[in-house]
Backbone bond lengths (Angstrom), bond angles and torsions (degrees), N, CA, C in turn:
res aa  C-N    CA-C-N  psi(-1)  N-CA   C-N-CA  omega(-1)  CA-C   N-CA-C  phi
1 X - - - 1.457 - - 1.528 109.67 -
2 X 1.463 91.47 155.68 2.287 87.03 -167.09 1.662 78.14 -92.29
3 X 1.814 87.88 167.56 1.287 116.60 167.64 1.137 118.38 -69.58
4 X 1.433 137.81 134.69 1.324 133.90 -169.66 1.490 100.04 -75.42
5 X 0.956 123.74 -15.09 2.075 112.40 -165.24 2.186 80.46 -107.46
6 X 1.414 144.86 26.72 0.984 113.34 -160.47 1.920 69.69 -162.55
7 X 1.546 116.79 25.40 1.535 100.79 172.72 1.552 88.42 -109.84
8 X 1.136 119.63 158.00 1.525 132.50 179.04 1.428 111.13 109.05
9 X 1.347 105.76 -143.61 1.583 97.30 -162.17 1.699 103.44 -82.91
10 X 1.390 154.20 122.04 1.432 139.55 133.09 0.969 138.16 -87.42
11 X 1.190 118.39 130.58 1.919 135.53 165.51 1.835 112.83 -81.47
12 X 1.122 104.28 92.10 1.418 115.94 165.17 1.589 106.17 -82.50
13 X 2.159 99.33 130.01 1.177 93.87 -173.02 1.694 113.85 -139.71
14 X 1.333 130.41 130.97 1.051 114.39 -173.33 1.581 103.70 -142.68
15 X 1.733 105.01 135.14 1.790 105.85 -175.29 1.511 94.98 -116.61
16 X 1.420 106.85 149.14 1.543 133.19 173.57 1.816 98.77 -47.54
17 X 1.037 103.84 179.45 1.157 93.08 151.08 2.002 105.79 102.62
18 X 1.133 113.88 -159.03 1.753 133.50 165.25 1.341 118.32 -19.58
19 X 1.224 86.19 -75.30 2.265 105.22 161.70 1.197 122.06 -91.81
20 X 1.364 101.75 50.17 1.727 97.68 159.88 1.657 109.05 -172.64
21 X 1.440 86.23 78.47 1.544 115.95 170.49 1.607 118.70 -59.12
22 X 1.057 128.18 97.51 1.309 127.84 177.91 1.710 104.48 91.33
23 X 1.296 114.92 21.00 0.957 121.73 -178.77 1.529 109.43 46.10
24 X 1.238 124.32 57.99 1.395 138.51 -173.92 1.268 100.63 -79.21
25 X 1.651 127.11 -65.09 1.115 143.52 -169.18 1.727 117.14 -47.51
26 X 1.424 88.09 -80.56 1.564 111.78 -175.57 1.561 109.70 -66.44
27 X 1.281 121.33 -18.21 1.659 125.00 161.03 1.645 119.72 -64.99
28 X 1.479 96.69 -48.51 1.504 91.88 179.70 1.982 106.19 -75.64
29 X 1.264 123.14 -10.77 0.951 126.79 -179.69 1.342 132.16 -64.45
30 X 1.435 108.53 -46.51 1.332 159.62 151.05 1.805 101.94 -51.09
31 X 1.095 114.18 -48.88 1.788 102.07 175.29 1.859 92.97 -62.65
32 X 1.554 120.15 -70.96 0.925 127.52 -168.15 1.644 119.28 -31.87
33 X 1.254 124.44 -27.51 1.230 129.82 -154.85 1.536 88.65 -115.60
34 X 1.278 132.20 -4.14 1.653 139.53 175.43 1.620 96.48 -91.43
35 X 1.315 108.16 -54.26 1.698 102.12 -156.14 1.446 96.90 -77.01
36 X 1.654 127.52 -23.90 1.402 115.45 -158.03 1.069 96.54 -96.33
37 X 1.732 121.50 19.35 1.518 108.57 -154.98 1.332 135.34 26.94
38 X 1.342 127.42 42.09 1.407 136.77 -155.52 1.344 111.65 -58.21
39 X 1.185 127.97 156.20 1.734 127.94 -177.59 1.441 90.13 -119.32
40 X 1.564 107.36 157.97 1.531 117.25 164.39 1.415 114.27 -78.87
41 X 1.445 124.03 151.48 1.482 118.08 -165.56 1.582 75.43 -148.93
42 X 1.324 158.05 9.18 1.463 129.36 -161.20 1.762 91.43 160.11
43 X 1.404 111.78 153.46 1.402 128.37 -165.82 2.033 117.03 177.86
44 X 1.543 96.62 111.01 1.228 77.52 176.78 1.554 122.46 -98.16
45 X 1.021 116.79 -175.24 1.475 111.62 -159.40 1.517 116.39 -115.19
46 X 1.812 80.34 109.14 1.867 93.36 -165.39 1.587 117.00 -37.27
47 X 1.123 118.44 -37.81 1.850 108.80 -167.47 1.506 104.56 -51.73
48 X 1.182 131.59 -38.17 1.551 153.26 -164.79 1.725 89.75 -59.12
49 X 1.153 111.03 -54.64 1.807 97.51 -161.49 1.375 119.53 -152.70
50 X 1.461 105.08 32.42 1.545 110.84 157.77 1.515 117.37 -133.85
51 X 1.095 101.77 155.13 1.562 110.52 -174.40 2.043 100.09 -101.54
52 X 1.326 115.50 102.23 1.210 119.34 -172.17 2.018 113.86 -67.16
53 X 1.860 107.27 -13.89 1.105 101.56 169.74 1.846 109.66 -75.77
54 X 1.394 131.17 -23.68 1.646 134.49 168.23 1.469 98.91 -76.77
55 X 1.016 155.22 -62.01 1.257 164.77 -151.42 1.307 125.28 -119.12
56 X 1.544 129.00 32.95 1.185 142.68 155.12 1.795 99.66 0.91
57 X 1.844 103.38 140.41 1.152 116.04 160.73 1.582 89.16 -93.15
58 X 1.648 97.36 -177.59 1.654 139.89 -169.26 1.055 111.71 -105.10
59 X 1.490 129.02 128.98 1.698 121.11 130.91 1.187 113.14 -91.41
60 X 1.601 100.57 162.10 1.915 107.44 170.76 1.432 90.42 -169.29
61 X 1.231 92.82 171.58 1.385 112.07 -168.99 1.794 116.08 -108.30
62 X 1.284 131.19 130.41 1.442 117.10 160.46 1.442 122.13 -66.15
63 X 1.345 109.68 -166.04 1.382 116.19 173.69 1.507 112.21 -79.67
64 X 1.181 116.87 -20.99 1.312 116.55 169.89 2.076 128.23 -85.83
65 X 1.246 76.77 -11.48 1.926 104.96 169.61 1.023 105.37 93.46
66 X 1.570 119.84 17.36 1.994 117.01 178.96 1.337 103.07 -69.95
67 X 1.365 121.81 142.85 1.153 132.82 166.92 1.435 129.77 -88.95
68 X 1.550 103.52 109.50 1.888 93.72 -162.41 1.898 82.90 -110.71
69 X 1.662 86.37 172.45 1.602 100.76 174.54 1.829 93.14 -119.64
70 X 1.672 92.29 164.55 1.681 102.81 -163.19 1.454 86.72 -141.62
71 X 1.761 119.52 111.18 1.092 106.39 169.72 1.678 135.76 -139.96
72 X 1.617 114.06 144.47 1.290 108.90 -137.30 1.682 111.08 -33.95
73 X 1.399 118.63 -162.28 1.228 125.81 -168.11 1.912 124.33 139.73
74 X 0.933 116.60 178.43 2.018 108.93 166.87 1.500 84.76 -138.18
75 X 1.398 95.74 134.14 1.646 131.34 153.33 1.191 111.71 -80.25
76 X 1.367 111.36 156.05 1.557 115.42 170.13 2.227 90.41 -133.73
77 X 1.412 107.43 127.95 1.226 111.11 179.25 1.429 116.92 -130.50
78 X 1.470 127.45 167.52 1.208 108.83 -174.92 1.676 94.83 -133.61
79 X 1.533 120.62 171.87 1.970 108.88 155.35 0.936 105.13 -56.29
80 X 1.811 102.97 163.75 1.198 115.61 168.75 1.520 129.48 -85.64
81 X 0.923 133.79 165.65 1.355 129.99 178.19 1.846 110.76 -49.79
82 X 1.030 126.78 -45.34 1.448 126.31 150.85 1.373 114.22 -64.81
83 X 0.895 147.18 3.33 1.462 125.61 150.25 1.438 108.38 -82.77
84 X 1.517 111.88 -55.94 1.724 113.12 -163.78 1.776 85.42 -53.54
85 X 0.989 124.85 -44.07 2.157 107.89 -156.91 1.685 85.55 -75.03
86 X 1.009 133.70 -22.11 1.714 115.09 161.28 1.334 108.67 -48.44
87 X 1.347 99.62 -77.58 1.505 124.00 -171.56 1.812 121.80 -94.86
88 X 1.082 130.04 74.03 1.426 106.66 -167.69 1.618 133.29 -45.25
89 X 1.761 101.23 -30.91 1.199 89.32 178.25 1.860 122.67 -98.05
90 X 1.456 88.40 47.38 1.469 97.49 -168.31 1.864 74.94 -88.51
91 X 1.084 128.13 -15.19 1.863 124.13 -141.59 2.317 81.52 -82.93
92 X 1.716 107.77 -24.71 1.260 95.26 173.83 0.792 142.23 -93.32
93 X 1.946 114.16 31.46 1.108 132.81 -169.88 0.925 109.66 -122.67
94 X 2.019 119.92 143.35 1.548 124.14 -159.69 1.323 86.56 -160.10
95 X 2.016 99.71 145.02 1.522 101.71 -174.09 1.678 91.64 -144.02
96 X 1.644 82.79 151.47 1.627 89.79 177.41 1.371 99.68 -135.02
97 X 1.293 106.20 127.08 2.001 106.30 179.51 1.855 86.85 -137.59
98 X 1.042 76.17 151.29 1.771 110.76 179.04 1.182 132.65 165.90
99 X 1.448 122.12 148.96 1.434 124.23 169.91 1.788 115.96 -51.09
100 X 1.345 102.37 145.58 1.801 108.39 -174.89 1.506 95.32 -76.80
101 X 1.618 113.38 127.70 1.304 113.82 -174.26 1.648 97.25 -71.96
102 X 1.675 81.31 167.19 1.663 82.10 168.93 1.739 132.30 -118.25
103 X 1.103 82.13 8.62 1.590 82.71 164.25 1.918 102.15 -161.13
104 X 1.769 107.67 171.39 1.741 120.11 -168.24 1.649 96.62 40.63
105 X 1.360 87.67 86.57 1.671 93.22 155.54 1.166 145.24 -83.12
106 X 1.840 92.39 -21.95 1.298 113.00 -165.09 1.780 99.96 -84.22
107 X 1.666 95.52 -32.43 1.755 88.96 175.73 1.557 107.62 -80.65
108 X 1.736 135.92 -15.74 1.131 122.83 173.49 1.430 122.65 -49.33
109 X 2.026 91.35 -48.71 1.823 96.73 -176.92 1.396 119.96 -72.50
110 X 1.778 117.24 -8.04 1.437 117.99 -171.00 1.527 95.28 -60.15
111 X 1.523 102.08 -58.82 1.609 126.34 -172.32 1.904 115.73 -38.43
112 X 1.575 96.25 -33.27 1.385 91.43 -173.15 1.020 91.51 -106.89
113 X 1.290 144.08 28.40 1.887 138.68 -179.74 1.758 88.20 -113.70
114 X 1.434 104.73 -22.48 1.426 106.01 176.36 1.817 108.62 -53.45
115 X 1.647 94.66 -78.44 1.230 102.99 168.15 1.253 130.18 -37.63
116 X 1.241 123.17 -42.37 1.380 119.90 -179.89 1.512 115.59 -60.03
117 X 1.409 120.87 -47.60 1.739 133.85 149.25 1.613 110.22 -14.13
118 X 1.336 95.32 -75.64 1.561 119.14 -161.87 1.346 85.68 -47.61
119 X 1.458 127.08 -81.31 1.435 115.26 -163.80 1.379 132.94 -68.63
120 X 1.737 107.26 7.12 1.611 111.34 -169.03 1.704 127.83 58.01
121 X 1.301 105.67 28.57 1.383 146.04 167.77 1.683 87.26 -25.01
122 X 1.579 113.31 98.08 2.094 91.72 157.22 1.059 117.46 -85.55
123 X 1.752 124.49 -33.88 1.638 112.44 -178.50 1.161 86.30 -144.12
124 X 1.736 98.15 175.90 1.526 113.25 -160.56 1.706 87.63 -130.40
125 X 1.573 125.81 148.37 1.490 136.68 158.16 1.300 97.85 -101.00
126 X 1.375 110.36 146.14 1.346 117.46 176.03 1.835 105.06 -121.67
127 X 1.049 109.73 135.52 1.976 99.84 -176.86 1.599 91.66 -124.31
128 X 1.584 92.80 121.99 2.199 86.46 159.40 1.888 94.51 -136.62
129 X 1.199 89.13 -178.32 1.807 104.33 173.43 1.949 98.08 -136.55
130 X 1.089 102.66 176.09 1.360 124.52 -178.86 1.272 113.30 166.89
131 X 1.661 91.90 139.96 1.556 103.85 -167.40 1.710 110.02 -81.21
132 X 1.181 104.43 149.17 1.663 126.66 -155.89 1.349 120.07 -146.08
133 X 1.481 132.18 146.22 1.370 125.96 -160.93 1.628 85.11 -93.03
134 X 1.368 132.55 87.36 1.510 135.96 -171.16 1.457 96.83 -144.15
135 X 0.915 124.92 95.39 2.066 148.35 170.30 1.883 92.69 -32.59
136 X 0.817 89.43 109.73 1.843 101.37 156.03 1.268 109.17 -54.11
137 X 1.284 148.63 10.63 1.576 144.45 153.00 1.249 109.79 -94.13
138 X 1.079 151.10 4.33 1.320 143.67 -168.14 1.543 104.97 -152.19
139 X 1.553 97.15 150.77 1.648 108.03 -169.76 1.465 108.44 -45.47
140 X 1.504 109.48 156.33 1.555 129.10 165.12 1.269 97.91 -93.44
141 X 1.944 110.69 109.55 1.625 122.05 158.24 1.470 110.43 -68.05
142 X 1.084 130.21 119.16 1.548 137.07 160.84 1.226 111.40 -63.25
143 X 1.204 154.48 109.21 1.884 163.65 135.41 1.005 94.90 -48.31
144 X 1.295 115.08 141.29 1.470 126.99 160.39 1.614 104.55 -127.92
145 X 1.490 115.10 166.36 1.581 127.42 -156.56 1.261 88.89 -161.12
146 X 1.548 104.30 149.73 1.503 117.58 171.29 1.520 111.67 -174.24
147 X 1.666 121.99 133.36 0.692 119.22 176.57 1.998 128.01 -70.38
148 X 1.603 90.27 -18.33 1.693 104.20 -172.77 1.708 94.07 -70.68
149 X 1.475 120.58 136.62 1.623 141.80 161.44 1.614 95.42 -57.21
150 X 1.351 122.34 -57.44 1.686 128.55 -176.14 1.347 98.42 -51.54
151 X 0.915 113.88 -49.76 2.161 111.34 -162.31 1.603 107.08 -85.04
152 X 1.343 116.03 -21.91 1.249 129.52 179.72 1.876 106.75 -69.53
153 X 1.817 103.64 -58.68 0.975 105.90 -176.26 1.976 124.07 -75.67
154 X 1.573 110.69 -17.19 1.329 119.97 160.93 1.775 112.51 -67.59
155 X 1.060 128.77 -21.04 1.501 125.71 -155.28 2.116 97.33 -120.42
156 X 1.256 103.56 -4.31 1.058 106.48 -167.03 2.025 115.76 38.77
157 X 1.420 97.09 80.58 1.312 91.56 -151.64 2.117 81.77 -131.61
158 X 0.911 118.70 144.81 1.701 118.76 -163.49 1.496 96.08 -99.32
159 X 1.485 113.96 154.66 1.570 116.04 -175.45 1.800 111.15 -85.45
160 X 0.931 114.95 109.29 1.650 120.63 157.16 1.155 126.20 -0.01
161 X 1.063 152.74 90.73 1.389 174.61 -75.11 1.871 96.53 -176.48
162 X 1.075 107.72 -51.23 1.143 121.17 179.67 2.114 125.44 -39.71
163 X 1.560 88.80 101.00 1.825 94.44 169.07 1.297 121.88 -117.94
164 X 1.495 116.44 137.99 1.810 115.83 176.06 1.594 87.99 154.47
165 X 1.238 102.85 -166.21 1.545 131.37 -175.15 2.013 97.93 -52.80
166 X 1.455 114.40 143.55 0.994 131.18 177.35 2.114 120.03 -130.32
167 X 1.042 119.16 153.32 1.234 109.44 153.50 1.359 127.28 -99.25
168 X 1.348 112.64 -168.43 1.542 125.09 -161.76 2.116 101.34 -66.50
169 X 1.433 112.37 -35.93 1.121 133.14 163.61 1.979 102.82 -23.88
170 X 1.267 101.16 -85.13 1.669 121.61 -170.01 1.788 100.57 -67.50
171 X 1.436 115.86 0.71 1.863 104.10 -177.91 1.624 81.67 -114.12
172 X 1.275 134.93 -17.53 1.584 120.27 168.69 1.290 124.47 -90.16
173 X 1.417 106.33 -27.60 1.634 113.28 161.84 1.576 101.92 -58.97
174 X 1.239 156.68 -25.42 1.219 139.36 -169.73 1.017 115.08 -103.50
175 X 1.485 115.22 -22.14 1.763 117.34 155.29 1.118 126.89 -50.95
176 X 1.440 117.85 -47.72 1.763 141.84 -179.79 1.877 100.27 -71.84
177 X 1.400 117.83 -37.62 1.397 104.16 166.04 1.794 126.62 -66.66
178 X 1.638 92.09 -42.34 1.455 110.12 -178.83 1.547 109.75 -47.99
179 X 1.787 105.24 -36.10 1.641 125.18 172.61 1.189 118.60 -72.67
180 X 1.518 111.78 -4.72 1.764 88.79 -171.73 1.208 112.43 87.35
181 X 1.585 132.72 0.09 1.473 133.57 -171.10 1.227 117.59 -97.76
182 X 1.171 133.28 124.88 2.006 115.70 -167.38 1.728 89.67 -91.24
183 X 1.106 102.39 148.04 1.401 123.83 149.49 0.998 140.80 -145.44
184 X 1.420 130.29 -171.64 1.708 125.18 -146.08 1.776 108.26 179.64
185 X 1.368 101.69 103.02 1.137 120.35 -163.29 1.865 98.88 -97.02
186 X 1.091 102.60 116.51 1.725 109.80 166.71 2.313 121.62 -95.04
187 X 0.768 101.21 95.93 1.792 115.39 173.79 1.610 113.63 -92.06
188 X 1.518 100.89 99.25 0.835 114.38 148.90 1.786 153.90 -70.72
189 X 1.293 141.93 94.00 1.101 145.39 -132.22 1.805 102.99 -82.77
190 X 1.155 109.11 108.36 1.796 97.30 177.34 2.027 100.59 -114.12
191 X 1.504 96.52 156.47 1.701 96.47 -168.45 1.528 92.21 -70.26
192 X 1.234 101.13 155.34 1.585 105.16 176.02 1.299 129.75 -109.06
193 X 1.773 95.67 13.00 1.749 96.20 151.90 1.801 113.69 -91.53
194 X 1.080 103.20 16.80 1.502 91.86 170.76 1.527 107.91 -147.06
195 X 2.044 133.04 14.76 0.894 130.43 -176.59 1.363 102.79 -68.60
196 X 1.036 142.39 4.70 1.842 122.92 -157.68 2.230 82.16 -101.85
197 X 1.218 132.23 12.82 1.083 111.60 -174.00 1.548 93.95 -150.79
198 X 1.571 116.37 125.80 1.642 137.84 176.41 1.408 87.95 -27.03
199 X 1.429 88.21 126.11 1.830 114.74 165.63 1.445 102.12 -118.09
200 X 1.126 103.48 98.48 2.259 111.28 159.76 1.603 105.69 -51.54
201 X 1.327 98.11 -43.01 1.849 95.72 177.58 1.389 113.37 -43.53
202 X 1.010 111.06 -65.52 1.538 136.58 174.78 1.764 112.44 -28.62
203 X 1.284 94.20 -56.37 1.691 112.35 -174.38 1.386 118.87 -78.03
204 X 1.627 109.14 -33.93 1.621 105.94 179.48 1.650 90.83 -87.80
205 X 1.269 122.39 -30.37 1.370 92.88 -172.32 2.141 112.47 -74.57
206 X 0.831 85.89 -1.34 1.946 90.61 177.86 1.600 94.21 -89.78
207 X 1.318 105.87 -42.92 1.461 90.86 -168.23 2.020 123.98 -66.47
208 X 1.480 84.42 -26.98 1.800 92.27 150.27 1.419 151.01 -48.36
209 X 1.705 75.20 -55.75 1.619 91.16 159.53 1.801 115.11 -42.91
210 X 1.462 100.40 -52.85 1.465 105.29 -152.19 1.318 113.48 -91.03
211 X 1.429 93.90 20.39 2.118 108.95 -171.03 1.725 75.99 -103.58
212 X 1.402 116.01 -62.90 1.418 109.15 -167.61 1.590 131.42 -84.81
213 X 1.457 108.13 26.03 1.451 134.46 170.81 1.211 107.81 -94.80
214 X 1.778 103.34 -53.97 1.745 113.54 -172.52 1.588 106.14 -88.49
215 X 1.054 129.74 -26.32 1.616 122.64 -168.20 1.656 109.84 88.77
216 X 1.274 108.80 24.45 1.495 98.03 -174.67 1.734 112.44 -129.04
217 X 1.015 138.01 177.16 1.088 150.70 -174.62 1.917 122.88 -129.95
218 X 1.170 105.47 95.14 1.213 108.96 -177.76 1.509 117.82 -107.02
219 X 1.411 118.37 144.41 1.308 119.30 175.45 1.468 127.60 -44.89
220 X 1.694 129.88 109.96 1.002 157.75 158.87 1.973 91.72 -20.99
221 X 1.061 91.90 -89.84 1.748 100.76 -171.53 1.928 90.92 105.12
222 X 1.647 99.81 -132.01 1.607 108.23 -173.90 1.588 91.65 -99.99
223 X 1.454 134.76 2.38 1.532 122.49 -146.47 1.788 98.74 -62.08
224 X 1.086 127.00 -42.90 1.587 146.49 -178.90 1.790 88.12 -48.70
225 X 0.488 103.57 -84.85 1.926 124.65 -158.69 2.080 91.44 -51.25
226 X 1.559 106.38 -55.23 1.335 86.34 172.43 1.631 125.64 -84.22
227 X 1.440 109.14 5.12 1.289 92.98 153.85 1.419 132.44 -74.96
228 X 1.455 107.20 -43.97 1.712 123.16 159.11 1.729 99.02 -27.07
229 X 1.096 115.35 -80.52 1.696 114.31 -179.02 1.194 129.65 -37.47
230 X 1.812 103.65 -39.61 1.366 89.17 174.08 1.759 120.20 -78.83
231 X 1.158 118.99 -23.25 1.311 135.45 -157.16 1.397 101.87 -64.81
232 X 2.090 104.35 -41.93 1.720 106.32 -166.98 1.519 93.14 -95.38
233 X 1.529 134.77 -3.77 1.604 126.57 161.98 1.343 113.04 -47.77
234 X 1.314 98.27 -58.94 1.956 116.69 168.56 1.200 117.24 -24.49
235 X 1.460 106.67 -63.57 1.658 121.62 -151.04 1.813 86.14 -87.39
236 X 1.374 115.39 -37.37 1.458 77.45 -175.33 1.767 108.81 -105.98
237 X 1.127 107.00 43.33 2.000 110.15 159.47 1.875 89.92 -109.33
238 X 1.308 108.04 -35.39 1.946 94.62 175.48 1.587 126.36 -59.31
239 X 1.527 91.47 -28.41 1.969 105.27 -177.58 1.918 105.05 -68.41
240 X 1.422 107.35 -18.44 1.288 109.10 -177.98 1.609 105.73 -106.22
241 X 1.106 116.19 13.81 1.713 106.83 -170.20 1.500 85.19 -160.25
242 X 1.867 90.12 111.31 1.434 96.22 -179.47 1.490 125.90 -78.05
243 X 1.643 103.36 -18.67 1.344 116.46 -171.53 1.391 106.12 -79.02
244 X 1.318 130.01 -28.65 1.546 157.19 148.04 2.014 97.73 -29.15
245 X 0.877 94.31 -68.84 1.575 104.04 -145.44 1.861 95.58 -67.82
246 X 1.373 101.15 -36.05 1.765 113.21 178.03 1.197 107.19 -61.62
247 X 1.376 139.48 -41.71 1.215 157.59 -140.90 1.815 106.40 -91.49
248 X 1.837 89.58 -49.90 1.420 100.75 176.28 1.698 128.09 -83.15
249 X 1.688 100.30 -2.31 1.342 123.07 -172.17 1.596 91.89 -97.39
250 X 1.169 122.91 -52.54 1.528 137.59 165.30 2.037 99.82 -28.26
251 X 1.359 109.74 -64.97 1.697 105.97 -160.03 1.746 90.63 -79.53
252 X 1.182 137.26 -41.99 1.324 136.30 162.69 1.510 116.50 -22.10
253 X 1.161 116.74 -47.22 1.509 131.47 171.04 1.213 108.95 -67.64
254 X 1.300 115.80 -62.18 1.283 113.99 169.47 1.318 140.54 -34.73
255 X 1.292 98.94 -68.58 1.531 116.39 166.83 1.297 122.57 -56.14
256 X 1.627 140.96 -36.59 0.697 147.64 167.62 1.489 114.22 -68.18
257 X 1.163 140.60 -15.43 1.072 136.38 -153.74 1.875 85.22 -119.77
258 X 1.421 126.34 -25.31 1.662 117.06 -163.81 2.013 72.79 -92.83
259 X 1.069 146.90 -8.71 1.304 126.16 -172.66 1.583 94.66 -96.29
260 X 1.232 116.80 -52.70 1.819 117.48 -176.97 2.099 96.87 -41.19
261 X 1.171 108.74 -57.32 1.558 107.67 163.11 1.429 128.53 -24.05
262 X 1.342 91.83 -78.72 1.823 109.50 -178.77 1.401 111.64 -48.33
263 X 1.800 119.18 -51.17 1.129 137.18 165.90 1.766 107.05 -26.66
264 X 1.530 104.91 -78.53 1.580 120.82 -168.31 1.888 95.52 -39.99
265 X 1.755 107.60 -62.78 1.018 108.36 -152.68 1.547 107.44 -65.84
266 X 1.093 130.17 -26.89 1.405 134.77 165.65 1.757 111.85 -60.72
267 X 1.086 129.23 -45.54 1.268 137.15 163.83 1.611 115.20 -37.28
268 X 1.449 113.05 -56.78 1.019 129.56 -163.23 1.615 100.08 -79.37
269 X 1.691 126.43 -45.22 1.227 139.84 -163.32 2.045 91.59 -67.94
270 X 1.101 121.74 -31.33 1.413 129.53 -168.41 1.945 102.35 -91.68
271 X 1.005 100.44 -41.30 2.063 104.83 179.17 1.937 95.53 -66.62
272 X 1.153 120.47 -15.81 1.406 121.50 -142.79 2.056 79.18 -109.96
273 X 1.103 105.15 -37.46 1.594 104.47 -173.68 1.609 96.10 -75.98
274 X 1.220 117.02 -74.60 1.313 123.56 -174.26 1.816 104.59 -42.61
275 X 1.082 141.96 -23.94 1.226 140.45 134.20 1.406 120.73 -26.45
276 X 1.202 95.08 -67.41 2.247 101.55 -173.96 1.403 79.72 -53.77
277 X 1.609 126.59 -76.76 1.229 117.48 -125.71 1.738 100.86 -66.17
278 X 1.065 105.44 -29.20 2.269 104.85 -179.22 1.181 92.56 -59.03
279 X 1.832 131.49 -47.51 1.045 115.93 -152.14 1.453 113.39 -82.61
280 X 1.473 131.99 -28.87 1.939 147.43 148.58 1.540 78.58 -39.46
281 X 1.404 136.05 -88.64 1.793 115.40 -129.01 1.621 93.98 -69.11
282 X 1.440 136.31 -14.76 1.352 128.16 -166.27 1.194 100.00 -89.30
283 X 1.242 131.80 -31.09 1.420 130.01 -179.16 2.000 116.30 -92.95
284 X 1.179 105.37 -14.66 1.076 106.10 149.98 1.686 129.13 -111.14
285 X 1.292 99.41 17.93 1.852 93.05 148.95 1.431 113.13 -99.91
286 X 1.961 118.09 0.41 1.223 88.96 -169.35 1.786 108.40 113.70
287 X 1.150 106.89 -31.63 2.332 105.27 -168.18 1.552 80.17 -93.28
């Protein structure tokens, strides 16, 4: 079942760049905009806010060998008309992927507060990754963050504590609050001896998240199968690198031991409810 603050129109959004470690973000983004066959509907215009010496454009070649250039920027795309008659409520799905500009931010986010208008945008998903002392053998926990009190208090999700340097992510979340827009940022944790290279792990596990945020079901593709690959790539560059393999046996302990925790304390937080509630029906029968 969808989230009630996450039924209507959404803009799922993810930029290259800061927040997107292992290309967690902008990978699963990039599936999304493959399976929905997404069309372009909106584009802002790179000269405005990238520096092409950090963010080099592309050549490539067609099938005919013309040489085009590809240069950075964020799209805004939507499904295609054959997806929504698959799916209708694929038609309330909107994606924005792009590189994090590098300079006028404040006019980047005006531009996409534009867009968000234009399409009557009700909430926004936010997807990042960041690298984390989290063992490539064991599941990727998704965190979620949000500046909205409503989305905070539906998701039981705690307010951000967090001060220092930010990305383009946390200066558009405050536009969309400043708007009245709820949003809901998903962080995915990838290990950071191996973030500098695309993690599928990373991406199908966000893309879960965002099946069971929205209520919907989107095509898998290979993301499952190349996570499997990447996971046993890992394990066998660790079987050859002993200092590798200690290291990853090291966060294994770890991790396992902050979940045996969480576990107890959740155990205990549930024996402690079922308490109140015997103790309400005993006092209202009367014993």
């Amino acid at each position: 079942m969808a989230n009630p603050f996450f039924e209507g129109k959404t803009l799922i959004v993810a930029f290259e760049g800061w927040n997107d470690a292992a290309e967690g973000a902008s990978g699963v983004l990039r599936h999304l905009v493959t399976e929905l066959d997404a069309q372009l509907i909106g584009a802002v215009d790179p000269e405005d806010y990238y520096d092409f010496v950090f963010s080099r454009p592309t050549v490539t070649s067609d099938v005919d060998g013309k040489r085009e250039i590809t240069w950075p920027g964020a799209e805004i795309l939507r499904a295609s008309k054959d997806k929504i008659e698959e799916n209708p409520r694929f038609a309330d799905i909107y994606l924005l992927i792009g590189n994090e500009p590098a300079r006028r931010w404040k006019s980047f986010c005006a531009e996409i507060m534009e867009y968000v208008e234009d399409c009557e945008i009700d909430r926004v998903l936010f997807l990042g990754s960041v690298p984390s002392d989290s063992p490539h053998t064991r599941s990727i926990k998704i965190s979620k963050s949000s500046q909205s009190a409503q989305i905070r208090q539906q998701l039981a999700i705690e307010p951000s504590d967090y001060e220092g340097p930010v990305g383009i992510i946390s200066i558009l979340a405050m536009s969309l609050e400043q708007a009245g827009i709820p949003a809901l940022a998903l962080w995915a944790p990838v290990p950071h001896y191996v973030h500098n290279s695309p993690s599928p792990k990373a991406m199908f596990s966000l893309l879960l998240e965002i099946e069971s945020i929205l209520g919907l079901q989107f095509a898998h593709g290979t993301l499952a199968d190349d996570a499997f690959a990447w996971e046993r790539g890992i394990d066998e560059l660790a079987e050859g690198d002993d200092e590798l393999a200690a290291y990853v046996a090291q966060l294994e302990s770890a991790r396992d031991a902050a979940d045996e925790s969480a576990g107890s304390a959740e155990s205990l937080a549930m024996e402690f409810e079922r308490f109140l509630a015997q103790e309400d029906g005993d006092a209202q029968s009367g014993n």
